[in-house]
C-alpha positions in Angstrom: -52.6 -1.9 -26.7 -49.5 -2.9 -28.1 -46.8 -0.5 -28.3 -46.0 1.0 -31.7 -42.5 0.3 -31.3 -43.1 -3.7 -30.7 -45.2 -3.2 -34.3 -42.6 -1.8 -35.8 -40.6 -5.0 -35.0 -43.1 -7.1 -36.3 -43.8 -9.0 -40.1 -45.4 -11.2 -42.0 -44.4 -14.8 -41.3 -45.7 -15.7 -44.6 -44.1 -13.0 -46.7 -41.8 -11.3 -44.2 -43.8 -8.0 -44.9 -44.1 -5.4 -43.1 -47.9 -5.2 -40.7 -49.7 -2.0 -39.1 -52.0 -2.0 -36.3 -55.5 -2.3 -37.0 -57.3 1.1 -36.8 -60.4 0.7 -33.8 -63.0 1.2 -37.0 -61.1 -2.2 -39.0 -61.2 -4.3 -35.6 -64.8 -3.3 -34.7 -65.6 -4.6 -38.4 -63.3 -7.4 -37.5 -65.5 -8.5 -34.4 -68.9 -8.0 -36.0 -67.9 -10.2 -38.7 -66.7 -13.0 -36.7 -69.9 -12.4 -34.2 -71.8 -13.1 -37.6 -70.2 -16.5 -37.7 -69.0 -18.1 -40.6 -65.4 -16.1 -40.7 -62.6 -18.7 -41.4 -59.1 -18.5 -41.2 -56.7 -19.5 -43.5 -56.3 -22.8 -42.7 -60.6 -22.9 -42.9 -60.9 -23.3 -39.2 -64.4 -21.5 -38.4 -63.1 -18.2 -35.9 -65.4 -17.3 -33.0 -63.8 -15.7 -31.0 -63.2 -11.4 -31.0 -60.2 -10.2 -31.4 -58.8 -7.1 -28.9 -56.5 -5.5 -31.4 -55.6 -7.0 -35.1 -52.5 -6.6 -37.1 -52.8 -5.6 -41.4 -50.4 -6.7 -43.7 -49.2 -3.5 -45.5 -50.5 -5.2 -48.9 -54.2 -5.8 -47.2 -54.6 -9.2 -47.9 -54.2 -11.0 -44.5 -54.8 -9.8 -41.1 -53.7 -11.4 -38.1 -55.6 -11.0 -34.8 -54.4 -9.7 -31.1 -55.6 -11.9 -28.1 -54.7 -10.4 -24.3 -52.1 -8.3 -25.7 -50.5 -11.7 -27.9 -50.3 -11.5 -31.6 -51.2 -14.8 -33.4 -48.5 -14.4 -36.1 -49.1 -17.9 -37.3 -49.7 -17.8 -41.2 -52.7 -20.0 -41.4 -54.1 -18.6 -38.3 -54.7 -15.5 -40.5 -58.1 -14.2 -42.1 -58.8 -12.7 -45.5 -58.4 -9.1 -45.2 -61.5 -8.7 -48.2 -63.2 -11.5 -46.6 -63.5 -10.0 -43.1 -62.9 -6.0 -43.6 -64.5 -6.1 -46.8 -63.2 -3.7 -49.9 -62.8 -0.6 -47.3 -59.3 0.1 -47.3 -57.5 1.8 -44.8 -56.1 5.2 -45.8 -53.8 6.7 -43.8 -54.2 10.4 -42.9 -52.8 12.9 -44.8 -50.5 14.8 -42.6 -50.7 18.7 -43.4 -47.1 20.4 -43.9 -47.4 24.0 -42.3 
């Protein structure tokens, strides 16, 4: 898994924002939807293979997958956040102030 403070490090190459690590729920959608086939990136290169771990741009429109601990941060190497994850949006958890 790769270490929160490496993410931290980490941004868009496209728009130099800011990614999160994909929650286990958003990469198991992730890999059923590439196992479905038909998943391109965006360059429109068909994407077959699973991913281990993915990386979300903060604005939810790209994600970029995690491959034996390597992030692919190549822009078109990306997938369509909608397109793969679908219109489920990941909210963080409130965290309760005691």
């Amino acid at each position: 898994m790769l270490p929160p403070e490496f993410v931290d490090m980490l941004c868009c190459p496209a728009s130099r924002q800011d990614l999160r690590l994909a929650t286990e729920e958003e990469v198991a959608r992730l890999n059923e939807t590439i196992r479905s086939g038909g998943l391109q990136n965006l360059a429109g290169e068909e994407v077959s293979v699973p991913a281990d771990e993915a990386l979300v741009r903060v604005d939810h429109e790209v994600v970029y997958l995690v491959r034996q601990d390597i992030p692919i941060l190549i822009a078109d190497q990306a997938v369509p956040y909608e397109t793969t994850l679908g219109d489920q949006r990941y909210q963080p958890a409130e965290s309760s102030a005691t």
